[in-house]
C-alpha angles and dihedrals in degrees: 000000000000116000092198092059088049089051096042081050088050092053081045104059090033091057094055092044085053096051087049094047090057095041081058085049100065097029094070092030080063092054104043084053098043113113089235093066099052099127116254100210132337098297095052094101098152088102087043095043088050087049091051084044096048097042083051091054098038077053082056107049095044079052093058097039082058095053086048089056095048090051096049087058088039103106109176120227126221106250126283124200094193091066102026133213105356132155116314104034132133114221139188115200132178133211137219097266083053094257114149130219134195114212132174118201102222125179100249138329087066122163102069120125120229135194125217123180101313090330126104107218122198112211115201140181121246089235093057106101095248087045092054086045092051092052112109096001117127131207115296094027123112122252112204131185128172097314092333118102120182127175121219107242100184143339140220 
């Protein structure tokens, strides 16, 4: 599987997140400024309550331009068994009941699901708590976090 091809998907999908997240901006920006929603007296929060919207999605969408711009450095390494698991590596664990999992270890903006060829691909953060568990293990080792115990089948 080509970790390139995982990384150029996650721009991808970042970069359309980001365009929504400042379409949501100035949406609201829109509404908290338009002349309807001046508060008539001190009750009247629906201009209050479209500032507080639009500054939480401008915060959004700088988040995910940093991200962008962490993924665009990001250049995953081949695999290396001395150090174990690190950033950039795509993982496949399994769990107790035999289900499988792909996961690749990117750098921020985790959480996102790929598809490659007729695999799903999870992509995580390393400071997601399964991301920071996975860090140094090798194939064969356990992964646990809270009740939940995987085994990392292969590496890549």
């Amino acid at each position: 599987m080509d970790k390139s091809l995982l990384q150029q998907q996650v721009l991808e999908r970042l970069a359309e997140d980001l365009l929504q997240a400042e379409q949501a901006a100035r949406a609201a920006h829109e509404s908290a400024t338009h002349e309807e929603n001046i508060a008539e007296n001190k009750y009247d929060t629906l201009g209050l309550e479209a500032a507080y919207l639009a500054t939480g999605q401008a915060r959004r969408a700088e988040a995910i331009r940093q991200a962008i711009a962490h993924w665009n450095q990001f250049r995953p390494r081949p695999y290396n068994a001395s150090e174990g698991i690190q950033l950039g590596a795509l993982v496949c664990l399994v769990d107790a009941g035999n289900k499988q999992q792909l996961l690749f270890l990117g750098p921020d903006g985790g959480s996102m699901k790929l598809v490659c060829g007729a695999e799903l691909v999870q992509v995580i953060s390393s400071k997601a708590p399964l991301g920071r568990a996975m860090l140094g293990k090798c194939e064969g080792d356990e992964v646990s976090i809270q009740v939940q115990q995987f085994e990392v089948l292969w590496v890549q």
